[in-house]
Structures are given as structure tokens and as C-alpha cells.
C-alpha positions in Angstrom: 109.4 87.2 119.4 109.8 84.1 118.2 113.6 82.6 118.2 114.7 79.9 115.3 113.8 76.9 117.1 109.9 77.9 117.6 109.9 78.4 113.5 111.7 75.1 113.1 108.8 73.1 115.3 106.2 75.1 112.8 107.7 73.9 109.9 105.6 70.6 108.5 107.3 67.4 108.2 107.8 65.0 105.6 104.6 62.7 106.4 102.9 66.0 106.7 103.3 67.4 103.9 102.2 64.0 102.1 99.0 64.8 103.8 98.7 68.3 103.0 99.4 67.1 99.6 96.4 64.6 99.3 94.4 66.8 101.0 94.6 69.3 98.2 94.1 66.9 95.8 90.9 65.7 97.1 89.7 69.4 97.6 90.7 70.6 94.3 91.4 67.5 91.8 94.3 66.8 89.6 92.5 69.4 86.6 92.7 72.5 88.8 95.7 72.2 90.5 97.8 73.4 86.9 95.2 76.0 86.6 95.6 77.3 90.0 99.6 76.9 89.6 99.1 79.3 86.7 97.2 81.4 88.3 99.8 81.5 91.5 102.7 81.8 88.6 101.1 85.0 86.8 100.4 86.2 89.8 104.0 85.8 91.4 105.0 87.2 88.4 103.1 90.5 88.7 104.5 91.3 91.6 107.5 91.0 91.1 107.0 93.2 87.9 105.3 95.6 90.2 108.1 95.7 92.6 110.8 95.7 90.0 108.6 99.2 88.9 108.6 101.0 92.1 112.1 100.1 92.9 113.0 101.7 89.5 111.1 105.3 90.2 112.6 105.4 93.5 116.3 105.2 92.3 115.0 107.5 89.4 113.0 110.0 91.9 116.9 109.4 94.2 118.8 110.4 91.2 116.9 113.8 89.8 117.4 114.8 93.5 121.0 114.3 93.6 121.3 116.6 90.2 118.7 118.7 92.1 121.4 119.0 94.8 124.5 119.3 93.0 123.4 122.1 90.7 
């Protein structure tokens, strides 16, 4: 398992995330990077939505079997 410290030395730096940075612009461009930010966004946002749903019949599917019980 790792402990706190092992994440911290994982973590990129400042000058490396400058580099990861160019090195998506080269790979990609400056056009698609706010089309794949979009992209990312919708997505992020889907799942959440998802999520949000699932939560939702869970506490719904928890509360009919509470009634259920109490009757």
C-alpha cells in the first residue's frame, strides 16, 4: 500500500507539467484541445448525471422498503 509520501513523489512538478503541457500541444494543436475539453466536459458531465440517477433509485428502492417494513 502506498503511504502519502510515495503519492507526493508521483505527483508532477511545476517544470513538469510545463512540459506535459507543450507536449500536448505539439500532439494535438491549439484547435483540438477546446474540442477535446468539450468533449472531456460533456463527458464529466454524464457521469455525474448518471451517478446523480442511480444514487436517486437507490434512496427510492431504500424508502419503499422502509414502508414495506413498517406496514
Amino acid at each position: 500500500m502506498l503511504s502519502n509520501s510515495a503519492f507526493l513523489l508521483a505527483m508532477p512538478g511545476g517544470s513538469e507539467w510545463i512540459f506535459i503541457i507543450i507536449a500536448v500541444l505539439i500532439m494535438f494543436g491549439g484547435r483540438k484541445i477546446p474540442e477535446f475539453m468539450r468533449g472531456l466536459g460533456k463527458g464529466i458531465r454524464e457521469f455525474n448525471d448518471a451517478k446523480s440517477n442511480v444514487k436517486k433509485e437507490i434512496e427510492e428502492g431504500m424508502q419503499e422498503k422502509d414502508k414495506q417494513v413498517n406496514s
